[in-house]
PyMOL Python script that loads the backbone (N, CA, C, O; Angstrom):
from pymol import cmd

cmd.read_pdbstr("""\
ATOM      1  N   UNK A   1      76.633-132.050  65.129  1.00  0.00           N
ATOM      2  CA  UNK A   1      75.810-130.880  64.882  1.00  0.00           C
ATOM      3  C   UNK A   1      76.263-130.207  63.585  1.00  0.00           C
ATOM      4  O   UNK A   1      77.439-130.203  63.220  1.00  0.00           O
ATOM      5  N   UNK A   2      75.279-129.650  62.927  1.00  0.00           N
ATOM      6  CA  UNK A   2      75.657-129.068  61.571  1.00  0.00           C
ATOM      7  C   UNK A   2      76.139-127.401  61.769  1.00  0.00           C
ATOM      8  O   UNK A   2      76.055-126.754  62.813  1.00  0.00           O
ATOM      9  N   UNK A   3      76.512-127.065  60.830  1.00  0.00           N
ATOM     10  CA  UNK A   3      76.832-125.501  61.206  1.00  0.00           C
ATOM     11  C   UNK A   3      76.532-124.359  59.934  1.00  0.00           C
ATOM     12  O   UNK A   3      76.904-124.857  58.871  1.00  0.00           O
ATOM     13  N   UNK A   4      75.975-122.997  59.753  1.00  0.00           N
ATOM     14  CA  UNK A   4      75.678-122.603  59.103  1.00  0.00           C
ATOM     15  C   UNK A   4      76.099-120.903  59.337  1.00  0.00           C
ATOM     16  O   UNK A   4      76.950-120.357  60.040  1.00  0.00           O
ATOM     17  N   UNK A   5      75.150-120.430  58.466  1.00  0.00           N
ATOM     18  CA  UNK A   5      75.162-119.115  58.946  1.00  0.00           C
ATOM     19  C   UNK A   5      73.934-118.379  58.945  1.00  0.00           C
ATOM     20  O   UNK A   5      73.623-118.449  57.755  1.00  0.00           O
ATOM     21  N   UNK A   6      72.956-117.659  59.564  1.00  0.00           N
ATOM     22  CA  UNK A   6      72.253-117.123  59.634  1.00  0.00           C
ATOM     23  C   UNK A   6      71.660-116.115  58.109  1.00  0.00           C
ATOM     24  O   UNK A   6      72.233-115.107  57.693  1.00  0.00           O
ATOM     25  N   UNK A   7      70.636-116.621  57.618  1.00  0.00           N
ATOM     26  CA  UNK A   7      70.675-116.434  55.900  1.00  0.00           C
ATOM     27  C   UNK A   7      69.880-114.830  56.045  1.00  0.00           C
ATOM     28  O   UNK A   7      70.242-113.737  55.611  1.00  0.00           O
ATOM     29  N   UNK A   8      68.696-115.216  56.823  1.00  0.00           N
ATOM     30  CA  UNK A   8      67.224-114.328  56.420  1.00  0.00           C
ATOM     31  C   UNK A   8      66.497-114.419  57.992  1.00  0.00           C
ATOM     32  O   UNK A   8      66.195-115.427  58.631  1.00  0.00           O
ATOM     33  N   UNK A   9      66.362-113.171  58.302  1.00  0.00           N
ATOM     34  CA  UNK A   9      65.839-113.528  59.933  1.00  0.00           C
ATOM     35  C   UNK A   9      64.017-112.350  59.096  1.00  0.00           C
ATOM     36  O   UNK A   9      63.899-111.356  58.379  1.00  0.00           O
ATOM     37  N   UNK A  10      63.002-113.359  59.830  1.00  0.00           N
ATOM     38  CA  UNK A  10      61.635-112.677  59.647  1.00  0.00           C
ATOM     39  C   UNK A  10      61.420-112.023  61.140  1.00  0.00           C
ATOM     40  O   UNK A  10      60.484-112.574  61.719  1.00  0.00           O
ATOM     41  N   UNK A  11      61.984-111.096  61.826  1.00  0.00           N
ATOM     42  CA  UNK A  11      61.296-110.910  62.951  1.00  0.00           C
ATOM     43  C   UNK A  11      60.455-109.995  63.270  1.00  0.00           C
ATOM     44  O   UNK A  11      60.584-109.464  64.373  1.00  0.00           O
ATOM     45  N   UNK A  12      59.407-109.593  62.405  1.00  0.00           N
ATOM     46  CA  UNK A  12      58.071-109.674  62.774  1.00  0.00           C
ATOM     47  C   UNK A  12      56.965-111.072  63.139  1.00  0.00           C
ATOM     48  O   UNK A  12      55.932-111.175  63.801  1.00  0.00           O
ATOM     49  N   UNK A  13      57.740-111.962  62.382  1.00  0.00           N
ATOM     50  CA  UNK A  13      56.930-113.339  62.841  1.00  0.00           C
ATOM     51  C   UNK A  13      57.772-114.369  63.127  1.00  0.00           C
ATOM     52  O   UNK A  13      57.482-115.536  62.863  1.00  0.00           O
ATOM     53  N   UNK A  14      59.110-113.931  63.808  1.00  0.00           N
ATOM     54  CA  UNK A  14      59.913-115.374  64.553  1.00  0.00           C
ATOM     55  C   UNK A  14      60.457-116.048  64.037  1.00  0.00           C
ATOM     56  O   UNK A  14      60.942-116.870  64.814  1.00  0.00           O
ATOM     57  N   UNK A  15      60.724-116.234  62.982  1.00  0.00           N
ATOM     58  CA  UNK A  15      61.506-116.924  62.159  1.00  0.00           C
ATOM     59  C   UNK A  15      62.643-116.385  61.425  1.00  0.00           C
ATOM     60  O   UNK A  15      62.947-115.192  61.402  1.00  0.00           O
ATOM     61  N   UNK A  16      63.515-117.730  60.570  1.00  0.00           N
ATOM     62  CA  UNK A  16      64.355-117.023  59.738  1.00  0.00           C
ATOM     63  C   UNK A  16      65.129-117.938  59.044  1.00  0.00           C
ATOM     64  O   UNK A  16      64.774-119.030  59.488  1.00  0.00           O
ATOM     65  N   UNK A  17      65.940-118.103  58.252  1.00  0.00           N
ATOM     66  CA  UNK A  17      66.606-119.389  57.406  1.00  0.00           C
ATOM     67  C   UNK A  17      67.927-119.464  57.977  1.00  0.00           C
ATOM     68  O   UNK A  17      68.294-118.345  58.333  1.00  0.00           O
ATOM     69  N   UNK A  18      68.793-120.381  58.200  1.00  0.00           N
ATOM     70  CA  UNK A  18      69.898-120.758  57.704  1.00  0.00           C
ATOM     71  C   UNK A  18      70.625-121.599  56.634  1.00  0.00           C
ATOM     72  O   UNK A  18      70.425-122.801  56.461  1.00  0.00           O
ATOM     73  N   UNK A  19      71.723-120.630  55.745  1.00  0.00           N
ATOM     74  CA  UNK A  19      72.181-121.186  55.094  1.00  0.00           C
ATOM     75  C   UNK A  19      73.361-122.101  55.536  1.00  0.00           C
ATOM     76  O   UNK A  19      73.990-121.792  56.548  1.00  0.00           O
ATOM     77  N   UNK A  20      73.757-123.446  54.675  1.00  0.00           N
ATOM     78  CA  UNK A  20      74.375-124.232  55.969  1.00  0.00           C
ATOM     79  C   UNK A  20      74.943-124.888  54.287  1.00  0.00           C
ATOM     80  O   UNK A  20      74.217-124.920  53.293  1.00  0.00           O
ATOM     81  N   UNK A  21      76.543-125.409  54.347  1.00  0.00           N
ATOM     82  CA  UNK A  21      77.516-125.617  53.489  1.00  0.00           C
ATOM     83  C   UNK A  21      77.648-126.360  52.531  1.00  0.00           C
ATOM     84  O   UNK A  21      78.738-126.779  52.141  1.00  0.00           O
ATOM     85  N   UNK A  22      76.046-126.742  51.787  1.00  0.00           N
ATOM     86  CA  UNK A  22      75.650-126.666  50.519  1.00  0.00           C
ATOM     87  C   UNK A  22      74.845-125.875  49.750  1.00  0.00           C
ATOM     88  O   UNK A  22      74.589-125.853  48.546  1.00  0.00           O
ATOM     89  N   UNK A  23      74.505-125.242  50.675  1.00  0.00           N
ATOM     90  CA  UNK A  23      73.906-124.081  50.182  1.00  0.00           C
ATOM     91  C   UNK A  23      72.513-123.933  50.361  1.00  0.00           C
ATOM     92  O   UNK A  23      71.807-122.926  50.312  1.00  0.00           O
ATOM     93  N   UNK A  24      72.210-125.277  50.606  1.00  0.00           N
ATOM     94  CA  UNK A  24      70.595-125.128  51.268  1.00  0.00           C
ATOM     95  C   UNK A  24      69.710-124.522  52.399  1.00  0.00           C
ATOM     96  O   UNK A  24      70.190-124.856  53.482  1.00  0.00           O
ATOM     97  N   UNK A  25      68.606-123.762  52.547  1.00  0.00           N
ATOM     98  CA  UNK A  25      68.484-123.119  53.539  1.00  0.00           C
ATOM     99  C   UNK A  25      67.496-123.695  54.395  1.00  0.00           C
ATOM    100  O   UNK A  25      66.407-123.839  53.838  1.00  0.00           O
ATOM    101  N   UNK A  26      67.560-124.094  55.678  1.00  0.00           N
ATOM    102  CA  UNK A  26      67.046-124.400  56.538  1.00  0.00           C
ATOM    103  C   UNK A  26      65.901-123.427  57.847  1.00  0.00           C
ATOM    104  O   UNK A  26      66.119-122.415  58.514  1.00  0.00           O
ATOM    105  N   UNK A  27      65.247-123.926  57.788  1.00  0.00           N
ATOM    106  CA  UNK A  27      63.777-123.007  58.427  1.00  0.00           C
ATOM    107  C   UNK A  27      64.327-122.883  59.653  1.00  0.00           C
ATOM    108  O   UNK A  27      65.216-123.687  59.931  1.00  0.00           O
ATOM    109  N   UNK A  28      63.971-121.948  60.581  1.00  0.00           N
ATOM    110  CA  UNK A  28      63.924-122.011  62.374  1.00  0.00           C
ATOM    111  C   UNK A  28      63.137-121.070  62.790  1.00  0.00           C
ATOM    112  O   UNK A  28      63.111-119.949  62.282  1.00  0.00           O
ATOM    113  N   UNK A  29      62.321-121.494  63.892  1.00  0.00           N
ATOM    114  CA  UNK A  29      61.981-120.676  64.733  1.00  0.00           C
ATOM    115  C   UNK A  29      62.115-120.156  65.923  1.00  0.00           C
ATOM    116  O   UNK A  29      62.616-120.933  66.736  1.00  0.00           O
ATOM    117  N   UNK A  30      61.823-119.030  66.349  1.00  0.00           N
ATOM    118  CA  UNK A  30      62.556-118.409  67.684  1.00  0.00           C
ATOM    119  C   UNK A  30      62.431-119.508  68.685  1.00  0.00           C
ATOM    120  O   UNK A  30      63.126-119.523  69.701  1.00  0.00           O
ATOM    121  N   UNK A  31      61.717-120.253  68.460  1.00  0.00           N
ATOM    122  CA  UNK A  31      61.707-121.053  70.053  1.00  0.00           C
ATOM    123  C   UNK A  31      62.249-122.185  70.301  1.00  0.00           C
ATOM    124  O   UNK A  31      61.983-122.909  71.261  1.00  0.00           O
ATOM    125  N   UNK A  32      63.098-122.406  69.376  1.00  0.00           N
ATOM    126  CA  UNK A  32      64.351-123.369  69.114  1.00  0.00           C
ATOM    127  C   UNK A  32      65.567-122.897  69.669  1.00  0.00           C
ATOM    128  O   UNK A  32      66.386-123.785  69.906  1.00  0.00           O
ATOM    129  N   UNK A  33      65.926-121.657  69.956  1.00  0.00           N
ATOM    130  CA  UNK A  33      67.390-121.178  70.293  1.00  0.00           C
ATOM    131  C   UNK A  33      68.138-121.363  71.642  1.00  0.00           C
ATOM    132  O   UNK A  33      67.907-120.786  72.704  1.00  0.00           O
ATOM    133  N   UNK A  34      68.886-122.099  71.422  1.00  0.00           N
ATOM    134  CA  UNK A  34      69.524-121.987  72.583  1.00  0.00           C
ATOM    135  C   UNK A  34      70.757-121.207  73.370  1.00  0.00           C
ATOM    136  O   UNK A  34      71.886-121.397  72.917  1.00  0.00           O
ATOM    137  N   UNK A  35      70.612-120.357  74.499  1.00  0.00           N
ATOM    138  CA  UNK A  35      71.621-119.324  74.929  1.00  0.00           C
ATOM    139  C   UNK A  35      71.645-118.179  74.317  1.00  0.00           C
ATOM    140  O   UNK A  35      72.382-117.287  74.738  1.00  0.00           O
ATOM    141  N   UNK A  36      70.730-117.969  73.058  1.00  0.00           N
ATOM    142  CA  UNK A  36      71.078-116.238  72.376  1.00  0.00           C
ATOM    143  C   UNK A  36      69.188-116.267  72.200  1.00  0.00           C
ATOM    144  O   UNK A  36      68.486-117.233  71.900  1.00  0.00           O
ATOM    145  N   UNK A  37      68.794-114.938  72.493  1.00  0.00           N
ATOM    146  CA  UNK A  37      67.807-114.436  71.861  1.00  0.00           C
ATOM    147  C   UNK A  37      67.550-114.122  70.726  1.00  0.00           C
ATOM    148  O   UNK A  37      68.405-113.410  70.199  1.00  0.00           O
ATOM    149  N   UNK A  38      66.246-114.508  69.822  1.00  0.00           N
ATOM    150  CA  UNK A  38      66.334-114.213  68.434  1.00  0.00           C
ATOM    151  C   UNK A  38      66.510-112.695  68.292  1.00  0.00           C
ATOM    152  O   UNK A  38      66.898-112.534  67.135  1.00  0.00           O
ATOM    153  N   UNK A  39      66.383-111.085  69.112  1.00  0.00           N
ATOM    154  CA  UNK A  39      66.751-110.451  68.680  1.00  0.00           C
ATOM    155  C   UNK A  39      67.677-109.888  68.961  1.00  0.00           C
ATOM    156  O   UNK A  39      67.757-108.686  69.215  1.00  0.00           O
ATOM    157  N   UNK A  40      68.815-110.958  68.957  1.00  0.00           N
ATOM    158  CA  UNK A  40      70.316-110.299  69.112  1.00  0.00           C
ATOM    159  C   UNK A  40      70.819-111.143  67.796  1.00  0.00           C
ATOM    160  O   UNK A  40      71.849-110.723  67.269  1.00  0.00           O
ATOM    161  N   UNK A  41      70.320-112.052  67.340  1.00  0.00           N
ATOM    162  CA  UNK A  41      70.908-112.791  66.086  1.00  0.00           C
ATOM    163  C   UNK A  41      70.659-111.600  64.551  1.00  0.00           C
ATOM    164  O   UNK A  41      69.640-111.004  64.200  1.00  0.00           O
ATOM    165  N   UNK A  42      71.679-111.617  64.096  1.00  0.00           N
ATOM    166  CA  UNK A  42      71.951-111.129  62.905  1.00  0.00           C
ATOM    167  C   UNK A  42      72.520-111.954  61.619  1.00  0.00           C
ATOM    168  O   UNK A  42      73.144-113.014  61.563  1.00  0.00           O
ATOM    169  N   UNK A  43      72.020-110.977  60.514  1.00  0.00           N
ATOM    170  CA  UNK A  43      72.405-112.470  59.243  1.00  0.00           C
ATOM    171  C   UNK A  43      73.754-112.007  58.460  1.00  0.00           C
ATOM    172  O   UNK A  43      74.122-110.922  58.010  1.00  0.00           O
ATOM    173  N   UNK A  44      74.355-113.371  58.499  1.00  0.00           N
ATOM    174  CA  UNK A  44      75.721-113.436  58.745  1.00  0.00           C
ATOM    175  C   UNK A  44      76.086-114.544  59.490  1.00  0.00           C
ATOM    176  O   UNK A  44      76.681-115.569  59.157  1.00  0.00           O
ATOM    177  N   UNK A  45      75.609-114.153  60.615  1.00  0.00           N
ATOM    178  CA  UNK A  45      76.193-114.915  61.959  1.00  0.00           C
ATOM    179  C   UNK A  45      76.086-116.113  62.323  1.00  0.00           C
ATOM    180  O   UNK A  45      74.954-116.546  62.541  1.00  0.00           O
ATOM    181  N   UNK A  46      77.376-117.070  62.504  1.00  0.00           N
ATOM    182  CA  UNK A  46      77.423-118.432  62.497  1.00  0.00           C
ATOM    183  C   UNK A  46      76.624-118.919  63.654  1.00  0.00           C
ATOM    184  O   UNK A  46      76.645-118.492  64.808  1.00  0.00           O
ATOM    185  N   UNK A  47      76.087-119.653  63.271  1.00  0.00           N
ATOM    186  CA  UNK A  47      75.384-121.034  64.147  1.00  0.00           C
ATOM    187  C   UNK A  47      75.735-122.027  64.370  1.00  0.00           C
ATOM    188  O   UNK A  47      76.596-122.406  63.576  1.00  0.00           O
ATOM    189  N   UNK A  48      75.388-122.967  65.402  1.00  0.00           N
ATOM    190  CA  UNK A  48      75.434-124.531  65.278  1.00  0.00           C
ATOM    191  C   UNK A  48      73.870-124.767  65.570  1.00  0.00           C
ATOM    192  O   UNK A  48      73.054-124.131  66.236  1.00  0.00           O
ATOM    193  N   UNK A  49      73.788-125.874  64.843  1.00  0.00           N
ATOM    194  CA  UNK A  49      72.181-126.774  64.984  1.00  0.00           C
ATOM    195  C   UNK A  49      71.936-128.157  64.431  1.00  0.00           C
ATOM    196  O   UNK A  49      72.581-128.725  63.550  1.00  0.00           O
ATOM    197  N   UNK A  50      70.938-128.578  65.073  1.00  0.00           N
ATOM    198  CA  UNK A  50      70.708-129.970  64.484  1.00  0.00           C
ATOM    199  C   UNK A  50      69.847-129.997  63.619  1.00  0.00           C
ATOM    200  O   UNK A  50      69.279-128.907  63.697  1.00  0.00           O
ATOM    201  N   UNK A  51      69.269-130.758  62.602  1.00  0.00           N
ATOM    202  CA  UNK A  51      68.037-130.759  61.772  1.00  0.00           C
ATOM    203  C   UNK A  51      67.417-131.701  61.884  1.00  0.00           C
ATOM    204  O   UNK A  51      67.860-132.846  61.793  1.00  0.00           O
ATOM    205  N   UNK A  52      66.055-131.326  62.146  1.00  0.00           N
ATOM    206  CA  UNK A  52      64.928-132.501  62.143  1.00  0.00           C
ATOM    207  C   UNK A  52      64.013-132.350  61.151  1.00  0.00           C
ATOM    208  O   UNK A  52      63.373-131.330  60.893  1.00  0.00           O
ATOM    209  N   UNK A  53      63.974-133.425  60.593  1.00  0.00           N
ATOM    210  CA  UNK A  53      62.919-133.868  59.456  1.00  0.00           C
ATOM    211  C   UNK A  53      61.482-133.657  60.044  1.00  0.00           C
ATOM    212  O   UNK A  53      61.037-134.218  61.045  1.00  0.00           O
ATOM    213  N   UNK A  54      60.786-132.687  59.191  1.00  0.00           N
ATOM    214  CA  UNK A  54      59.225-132.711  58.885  1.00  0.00           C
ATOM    215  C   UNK A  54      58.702-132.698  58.103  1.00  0.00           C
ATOM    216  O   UNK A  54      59.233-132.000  57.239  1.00  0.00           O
ATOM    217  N   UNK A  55      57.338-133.347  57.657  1.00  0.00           N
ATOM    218  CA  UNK A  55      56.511-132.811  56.625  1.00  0.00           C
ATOM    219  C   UNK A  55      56.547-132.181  56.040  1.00  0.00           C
ATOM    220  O   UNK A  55      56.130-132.356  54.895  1.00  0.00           O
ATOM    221  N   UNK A  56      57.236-130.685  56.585  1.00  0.00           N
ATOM    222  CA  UNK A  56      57.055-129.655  55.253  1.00  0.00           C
ATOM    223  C   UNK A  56      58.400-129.254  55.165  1.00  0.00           C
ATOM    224  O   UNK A  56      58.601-128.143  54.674  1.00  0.00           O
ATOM    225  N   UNK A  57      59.687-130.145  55.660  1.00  0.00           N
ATOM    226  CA  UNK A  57      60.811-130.179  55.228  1.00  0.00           C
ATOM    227  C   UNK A  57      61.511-129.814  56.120  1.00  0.00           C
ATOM    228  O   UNK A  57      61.034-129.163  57.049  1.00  0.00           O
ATOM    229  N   UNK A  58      63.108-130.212  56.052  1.00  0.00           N
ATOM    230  CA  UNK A  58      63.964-130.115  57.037  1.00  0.00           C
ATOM    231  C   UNK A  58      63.618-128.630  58.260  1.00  0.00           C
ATOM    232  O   UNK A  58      62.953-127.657  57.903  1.00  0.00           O
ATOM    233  N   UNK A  59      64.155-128.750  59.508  1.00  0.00           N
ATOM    234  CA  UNK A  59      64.075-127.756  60.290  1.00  0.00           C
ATOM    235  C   UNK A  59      65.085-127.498  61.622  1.00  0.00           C
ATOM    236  O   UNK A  59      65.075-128.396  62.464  1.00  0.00           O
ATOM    237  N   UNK A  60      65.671-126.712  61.787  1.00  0.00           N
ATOM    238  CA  UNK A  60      66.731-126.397  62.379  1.00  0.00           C
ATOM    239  C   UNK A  60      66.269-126.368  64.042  1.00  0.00           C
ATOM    240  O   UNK A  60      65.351-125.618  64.374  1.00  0.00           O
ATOM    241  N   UNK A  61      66.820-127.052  64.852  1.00  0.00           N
ATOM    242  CA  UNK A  61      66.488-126.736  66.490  1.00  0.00           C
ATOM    243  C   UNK A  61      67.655-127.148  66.692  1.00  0.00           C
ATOM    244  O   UNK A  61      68.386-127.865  66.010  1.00  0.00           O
ATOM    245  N   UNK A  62      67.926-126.185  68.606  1.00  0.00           N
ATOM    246  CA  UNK A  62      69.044-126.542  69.278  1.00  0.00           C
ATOM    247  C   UNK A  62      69.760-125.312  68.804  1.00  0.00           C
ATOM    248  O   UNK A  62      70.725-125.023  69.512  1.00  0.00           O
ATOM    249  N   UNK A  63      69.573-124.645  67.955  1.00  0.00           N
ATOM    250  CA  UNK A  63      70.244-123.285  67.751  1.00  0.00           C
ATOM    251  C   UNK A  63      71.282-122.228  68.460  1.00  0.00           C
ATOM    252  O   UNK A  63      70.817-121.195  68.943  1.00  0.00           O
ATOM    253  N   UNK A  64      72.427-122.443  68.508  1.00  0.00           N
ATOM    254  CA  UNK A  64      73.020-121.961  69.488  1.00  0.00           C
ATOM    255  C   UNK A  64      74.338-120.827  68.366  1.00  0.00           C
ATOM    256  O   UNK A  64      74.888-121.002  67.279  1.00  0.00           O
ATOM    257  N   UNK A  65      74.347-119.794  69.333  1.00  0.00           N
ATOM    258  CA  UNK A  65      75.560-119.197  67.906  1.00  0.00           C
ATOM    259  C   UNK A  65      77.095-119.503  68.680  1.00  0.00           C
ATOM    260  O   UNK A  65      77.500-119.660  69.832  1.00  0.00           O
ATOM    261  N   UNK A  66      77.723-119.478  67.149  1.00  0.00           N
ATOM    262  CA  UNK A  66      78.798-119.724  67.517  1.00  0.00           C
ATOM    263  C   UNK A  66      79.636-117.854  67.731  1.00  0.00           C
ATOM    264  O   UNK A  66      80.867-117.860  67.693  1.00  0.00           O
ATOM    265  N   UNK A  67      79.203-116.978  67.856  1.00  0.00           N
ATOM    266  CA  UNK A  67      79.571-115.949  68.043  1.00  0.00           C
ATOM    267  C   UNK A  67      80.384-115.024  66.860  1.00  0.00           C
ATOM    268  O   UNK A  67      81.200-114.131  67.086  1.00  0.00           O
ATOM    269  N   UNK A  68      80.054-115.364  65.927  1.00  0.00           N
ATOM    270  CA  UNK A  68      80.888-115.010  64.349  1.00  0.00           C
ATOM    271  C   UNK A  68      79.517-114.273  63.344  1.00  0.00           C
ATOM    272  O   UNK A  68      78.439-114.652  62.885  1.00  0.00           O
ATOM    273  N   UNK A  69      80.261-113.145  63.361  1.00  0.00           N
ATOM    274  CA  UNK A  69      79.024-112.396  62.164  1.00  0.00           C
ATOM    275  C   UNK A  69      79.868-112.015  61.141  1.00  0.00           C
ATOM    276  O   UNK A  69      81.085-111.984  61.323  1.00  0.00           O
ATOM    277  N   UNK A  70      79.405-111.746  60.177  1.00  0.00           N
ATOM    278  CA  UNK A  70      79.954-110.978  58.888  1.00  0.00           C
ATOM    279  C   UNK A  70      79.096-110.102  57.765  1.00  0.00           C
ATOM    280  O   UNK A  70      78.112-110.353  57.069  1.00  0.00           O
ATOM    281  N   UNK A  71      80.166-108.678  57.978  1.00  0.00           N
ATOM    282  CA  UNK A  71      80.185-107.998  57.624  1.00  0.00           C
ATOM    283  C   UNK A  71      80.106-106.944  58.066  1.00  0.00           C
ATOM    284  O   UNK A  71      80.158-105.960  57.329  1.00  0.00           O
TER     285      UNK A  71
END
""", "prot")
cmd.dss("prot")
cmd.show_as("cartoon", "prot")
cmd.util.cbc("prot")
cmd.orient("prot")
């Protein structure tokens, strides 16, 4: 599983990026998460996830936090 940190959360519409340790940011949506609700996630806060390839480019599911925020 890859690991990142929570970049940009959209929650008016469910989504949000993670940045993950090249620096690239990866899409997710709320209905990928596993064990945390998207509105307890804050940006900062470490993740683990897998990425699956789509059409309109990589995408983060399986979302689970690893319990680490910053700042």
């Amino acid at each position: 599983m890859a690991k990142g940190k929570i970049r940009r959360l959209m929650r008016d519409r469910g989504y949000g990026f993670i940045a993950t340790k090249d620096e690239k940011d990866v899409f997710f949506h709320r209905t990928v998460l596993r064990g945390v609700s998207f509105d307890s996630l804050k940006e900062g806060q470490s993740v683990e996830f897998e990425v699956e390839t789509r059409p309109r480019g990589p995408r983060a599911v399986k979302i689970r936090s690893l319990g680490k925020t910053k700042g």
